[in-house]
C-alpha positions in Angstrom: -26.7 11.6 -10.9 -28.1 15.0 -11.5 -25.0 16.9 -9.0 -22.6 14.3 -10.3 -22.1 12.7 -6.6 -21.3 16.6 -4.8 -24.0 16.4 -2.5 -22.5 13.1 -0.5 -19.0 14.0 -1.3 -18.9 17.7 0.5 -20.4 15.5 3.0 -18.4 12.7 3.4 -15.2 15.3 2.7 -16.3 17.6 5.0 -17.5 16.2 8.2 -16.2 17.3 11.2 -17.3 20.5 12.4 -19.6 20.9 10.0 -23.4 20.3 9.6 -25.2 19.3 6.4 -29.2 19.6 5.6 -30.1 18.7 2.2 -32.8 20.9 1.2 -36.0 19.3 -1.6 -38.7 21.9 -1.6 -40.2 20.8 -5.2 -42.8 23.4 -5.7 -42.8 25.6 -2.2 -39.6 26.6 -2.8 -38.4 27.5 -6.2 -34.7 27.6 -6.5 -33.2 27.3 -3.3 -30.1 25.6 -3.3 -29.6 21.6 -2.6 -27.8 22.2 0.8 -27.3 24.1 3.3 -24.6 24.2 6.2 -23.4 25.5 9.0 -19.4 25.3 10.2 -18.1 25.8 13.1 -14.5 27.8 12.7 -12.4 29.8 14.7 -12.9 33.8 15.0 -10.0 35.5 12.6 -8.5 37.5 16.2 -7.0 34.0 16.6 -8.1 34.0 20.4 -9.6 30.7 19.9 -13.2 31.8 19.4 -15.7 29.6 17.5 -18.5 30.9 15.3 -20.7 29.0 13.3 -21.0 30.0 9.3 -23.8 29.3 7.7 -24.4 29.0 3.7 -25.8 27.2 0.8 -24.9 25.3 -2.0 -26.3 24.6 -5.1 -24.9 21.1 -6.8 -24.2 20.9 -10.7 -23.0 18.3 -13.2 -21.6 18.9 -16.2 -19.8 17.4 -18.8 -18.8 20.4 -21.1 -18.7 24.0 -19.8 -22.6 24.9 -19.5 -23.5 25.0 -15.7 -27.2 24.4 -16.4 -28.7 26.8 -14.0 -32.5 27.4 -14.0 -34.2 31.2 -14.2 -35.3 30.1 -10.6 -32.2 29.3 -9.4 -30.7 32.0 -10.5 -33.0 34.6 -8.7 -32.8 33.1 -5.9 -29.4 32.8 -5.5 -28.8 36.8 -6.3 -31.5 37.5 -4.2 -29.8 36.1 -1.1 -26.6 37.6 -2.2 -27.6 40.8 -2.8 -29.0 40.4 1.4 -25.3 39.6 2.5 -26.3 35.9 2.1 -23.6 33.3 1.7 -23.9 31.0 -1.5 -22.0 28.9 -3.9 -22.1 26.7 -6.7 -19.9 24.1 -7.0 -20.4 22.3 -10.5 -18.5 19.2 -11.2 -17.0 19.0 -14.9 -16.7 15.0 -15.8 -16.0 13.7 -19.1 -14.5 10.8 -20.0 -12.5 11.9 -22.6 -12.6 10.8 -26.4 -11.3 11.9 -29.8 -13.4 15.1 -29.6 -13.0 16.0 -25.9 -9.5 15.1 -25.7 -8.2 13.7 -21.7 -10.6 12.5 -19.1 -11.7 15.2 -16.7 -12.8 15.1 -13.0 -12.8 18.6 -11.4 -14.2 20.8 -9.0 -15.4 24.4 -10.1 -16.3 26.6 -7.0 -18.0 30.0 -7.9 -19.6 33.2 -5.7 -23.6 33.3 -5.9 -22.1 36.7 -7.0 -21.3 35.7 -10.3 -24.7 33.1 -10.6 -26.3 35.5 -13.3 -22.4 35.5 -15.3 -22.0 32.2 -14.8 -25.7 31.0 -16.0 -25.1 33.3 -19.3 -21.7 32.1 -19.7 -21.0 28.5 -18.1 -17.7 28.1 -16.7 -15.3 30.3 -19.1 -17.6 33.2 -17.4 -17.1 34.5 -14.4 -13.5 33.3 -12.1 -13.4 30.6 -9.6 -12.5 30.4 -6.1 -11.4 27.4 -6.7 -10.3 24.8 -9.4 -9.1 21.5 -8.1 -8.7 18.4 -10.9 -8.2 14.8 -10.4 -11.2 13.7 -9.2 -12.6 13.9 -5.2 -9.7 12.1 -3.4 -7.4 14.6 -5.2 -9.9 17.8 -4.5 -8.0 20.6 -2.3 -11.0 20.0 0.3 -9.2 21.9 3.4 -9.1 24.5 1.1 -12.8 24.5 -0.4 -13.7 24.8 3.7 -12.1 27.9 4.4 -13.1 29.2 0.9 -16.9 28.1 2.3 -15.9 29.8 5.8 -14.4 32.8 5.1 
C-alpha cells in the first residue's frame, strides 16, 4: 500500500463533520494531492457559527525518513500554498524493527505544504511537524490532527 493505509484511516478516524473525495487524475492532473476535504467547524468568535474548511492531503509511506515526493508533487503543492491554499502531507513512518532499525515504529508525521520543497530535499529530519503521534492509528492524537487540519 503505496500511502501505508492513510487514505481510509483519516477517513474512517475522521468522519463526522467531515467530507472526503479521493482525487486519481493520472495524467490531467499532475501532482495534486490524494484527497481532498471539507470540515465543518465552529467560527473562532465561539457564537456557535459553522464554516466549512476546505484542504488537501497528499498520502506517504515510508519506512525510513525519505518522504518520497515527486517534482510534480512538489510544485503543485507550493503553488497552492503560495495562493493561500490549505495543504498537508501526512507521511506514515512504519518499520518493523530489526537489528539495524532498532524498535518497531508506527507514526504519524503531519507537515505544512509550506515546508513541501524542505521536506522533499530533506525527508522528515527537515522541516518541523505539526504533529507527531506514535503507536500506530488507534493510538494517533486524531482530535488533534482535525483541528491541526481546521485551523
Amino acid at each position: 500500500m503505496i500511502d501505508g493505509g492513510l487514505r481510509d484511516k483519516f477517513r474512517d478516524k475522521l468522519r463526522r463533520g467531515w467530507h472526503w473525495q479521493s482525487v486519481e487524475t493520472g495524467g490531467t492532473g499532475r501532482g495534486i494531492p490524494d484527497s481532498n476535504f471539507c470540515a465543518s467547524t465552529s467560527h473562532p468568535s465561539g457564537d456557535g457559527w459553522i464554516v466549512g474548511v476546505e484542504g488537501w492531503i497528499e498520502f506517504k509511506k515510508t519506512d525510513a525518513w525519505s518522504v518520497g515526493l515527486r517534482t510534480e508533487q512538489i510544485g503543485w503543492i507550493r503553488e497552492r500554498t503560495i495562493r493561500g491554499g490549505r495543504v498537508f502531507v501526512a507521511t506514515r513512518r512504519q518499520t518493523q524493527g530489526g537489528v539495524r532499525l532498532g524498535a518497531p515504529v508506527d507514526e504519524i508525521w503531519l507537515h505544512s505544504g509550506r515546508v513541501v520543497s524542505e521536506l522533499g530535499k530533506h525527508g522528515l529530519k527537515g522541516p518541523e511537524p505539526l504533529i507527531v503521534c506514535s503507536g500506530g492509528p488507534e493510538n494517533w492524537d486524531w482530535e488533534k490532527i482535525g483541528k491541526i487540519l481546521c485551523r
